[in-house]
N, C-alpha and C positions, 0 to 999 in steps of 0.2 A: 226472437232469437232462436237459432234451431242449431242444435249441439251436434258438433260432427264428430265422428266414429272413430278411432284408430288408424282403422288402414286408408279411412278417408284423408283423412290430418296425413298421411305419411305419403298418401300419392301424389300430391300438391306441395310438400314441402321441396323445398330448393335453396342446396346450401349458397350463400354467398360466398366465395371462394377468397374475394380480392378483399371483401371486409372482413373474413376470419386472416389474411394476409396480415393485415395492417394491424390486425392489433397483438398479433403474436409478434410483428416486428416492435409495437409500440412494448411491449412486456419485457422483451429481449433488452431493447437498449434502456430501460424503466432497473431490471434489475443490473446490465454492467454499468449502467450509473453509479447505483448502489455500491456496487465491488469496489470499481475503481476510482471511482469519483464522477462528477461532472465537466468538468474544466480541462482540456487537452493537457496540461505542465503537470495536474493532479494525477491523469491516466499514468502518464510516462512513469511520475514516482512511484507511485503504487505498484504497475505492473513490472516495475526494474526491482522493487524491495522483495515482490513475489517472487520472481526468478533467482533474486540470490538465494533467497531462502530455501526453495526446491534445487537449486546447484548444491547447498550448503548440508542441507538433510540426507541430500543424494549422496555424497561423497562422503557424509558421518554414515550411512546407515551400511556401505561400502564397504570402509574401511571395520567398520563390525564385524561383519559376514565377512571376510576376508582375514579376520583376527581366527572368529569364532573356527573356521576351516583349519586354519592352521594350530593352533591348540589342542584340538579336535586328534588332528591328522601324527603330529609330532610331539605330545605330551602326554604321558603314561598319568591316567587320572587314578589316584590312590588302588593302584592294581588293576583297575579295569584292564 
């Protein structure tokens, strides 16, 4: 057995493109498995409970900043 060199190893390597493909898509749908479920009725709820919740956070975190502005802009805090 005769041990090859660095640049030897690297002038002969040749990426497989379609098998690094496949299993970065196999990873992808492996983890929105995960997320969302496996089962098409499971995705639907999951990803409708996620969206109210980002609408939900979105329009409390809003209505904050839109508090905090006004307070800010129209209330004299102890003399400042």
């Amino acid at each position: 057995m005769v041990k090859k060199g660095k640049t030897e190893r690297k002038q002969n390597f040749k990426a497989d493109m379609r098998a690094i493909k496949k299993e970065d898509v196999r990873r992808l749908q492996e983890t929105y498995s995960r997320f969302f479920g496996a089962e098409p009725e499971e995705m639907k709820r999951n990803s409708s409970n996620i969206r109210k919740k980002v609408y939900f956070f979105g329009f409390a975190l809003t209505f904050i900043f839109g508090a905090i502005l006004y307070f800010t802009k129209n209330v004299k805090f102890l003399g400042f």
